[in-house]
C-alpha positions in Angstrom: -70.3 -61.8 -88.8 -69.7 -59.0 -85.8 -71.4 -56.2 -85.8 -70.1 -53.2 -84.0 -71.5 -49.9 -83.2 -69.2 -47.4 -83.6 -68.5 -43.3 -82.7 -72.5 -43.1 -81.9 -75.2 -43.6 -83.3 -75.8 -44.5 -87.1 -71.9 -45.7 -87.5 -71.8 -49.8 -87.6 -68.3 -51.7 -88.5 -69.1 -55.0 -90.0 -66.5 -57.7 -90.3 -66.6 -61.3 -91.2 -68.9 -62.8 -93.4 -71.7 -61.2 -95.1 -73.6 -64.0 -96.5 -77.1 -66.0 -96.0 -75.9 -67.0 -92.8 -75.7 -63.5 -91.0 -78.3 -62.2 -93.4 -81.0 -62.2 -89.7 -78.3 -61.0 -87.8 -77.7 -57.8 -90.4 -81.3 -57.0 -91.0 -81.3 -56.6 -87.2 -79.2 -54.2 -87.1 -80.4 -51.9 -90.0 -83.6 -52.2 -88.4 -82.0 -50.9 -85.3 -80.2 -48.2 -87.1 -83.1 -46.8 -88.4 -85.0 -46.8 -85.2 -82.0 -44.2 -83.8 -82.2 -40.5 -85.2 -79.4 -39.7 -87.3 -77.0 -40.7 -90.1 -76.4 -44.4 -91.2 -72.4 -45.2 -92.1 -71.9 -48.8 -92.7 -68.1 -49.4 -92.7 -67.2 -52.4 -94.8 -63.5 -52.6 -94.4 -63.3 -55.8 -92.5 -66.1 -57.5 -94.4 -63.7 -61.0 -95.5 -66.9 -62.4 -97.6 -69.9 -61.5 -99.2 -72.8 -63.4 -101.5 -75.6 -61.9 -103.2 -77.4 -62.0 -100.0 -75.5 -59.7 -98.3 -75.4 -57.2 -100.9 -79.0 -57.4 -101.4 -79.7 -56.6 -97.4 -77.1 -53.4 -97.8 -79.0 -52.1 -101.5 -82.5 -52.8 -99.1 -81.0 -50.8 -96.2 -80.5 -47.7 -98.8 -83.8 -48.0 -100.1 -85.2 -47.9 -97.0 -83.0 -44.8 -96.0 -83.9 -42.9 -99.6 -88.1 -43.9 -98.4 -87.3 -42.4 -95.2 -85.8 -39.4 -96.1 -82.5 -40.7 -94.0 -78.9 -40.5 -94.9 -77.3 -44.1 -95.4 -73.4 -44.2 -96.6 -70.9 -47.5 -97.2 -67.4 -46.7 -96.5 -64.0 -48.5 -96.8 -65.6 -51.4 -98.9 -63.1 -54.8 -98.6 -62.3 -56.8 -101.7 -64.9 -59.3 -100.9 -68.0 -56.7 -101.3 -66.1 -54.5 -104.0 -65.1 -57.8 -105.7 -69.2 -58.9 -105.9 -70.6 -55.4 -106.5 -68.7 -55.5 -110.0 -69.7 -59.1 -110.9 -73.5 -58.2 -110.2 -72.8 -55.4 -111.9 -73.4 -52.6 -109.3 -70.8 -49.8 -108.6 -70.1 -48.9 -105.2 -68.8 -46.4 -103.8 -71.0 -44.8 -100.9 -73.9 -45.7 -102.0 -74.7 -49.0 -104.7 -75.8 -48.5 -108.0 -76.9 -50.7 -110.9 -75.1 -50.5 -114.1 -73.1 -47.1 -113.8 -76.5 -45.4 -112.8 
């Protein structure tokens, strides 16, 4: 996986896998994002895989944002992640939720 930052600070481009294998590598850089002041966009569009893992790391990244009172948004999810978020159940759109919640 290659993690980008983007237009500032708070905007990350993601492409590759996101799996168990970059799950370190991800957790990294949320960790970084929320040490920076400022909105957190996580663009998705060149995401080509995802497991549970990584959609775990991402639904852990907006719980932390929501405990920190910080703004976290997904945008332009790929197949991969749209394509797992519905077989686990979760709707995405910019942020993930659980059953249609």
């Amino acid at each position: 996986m290659e993690i980008c930052k983007n237009k500032g600070s708070g905007y990350w481009d993601l492409t590759g896998a996101l799996d168990i294998e970059a799950a370190e590598e991800l957790r990294a850089a949320l960790l970084k994002c929320f040490s920076e002041p400022g909105e957190i966009v996580i663009n998705l569009a060149g995401v080509d895989h995802c497991d549970a893992n990584g959609l775990q790391l991402l639904a852990a990244g907006q719980r932390t944002a929501l405990a920190l009172g910080r703004a976290f948004r997904l945008q332009q999810h790929s197949p991969a992640v749209t394509g797992l978020a519905q077989a686990l159940g979760f709707q995405i759109g910019t942020v993930l939720t659980q059953g249609g919640k």
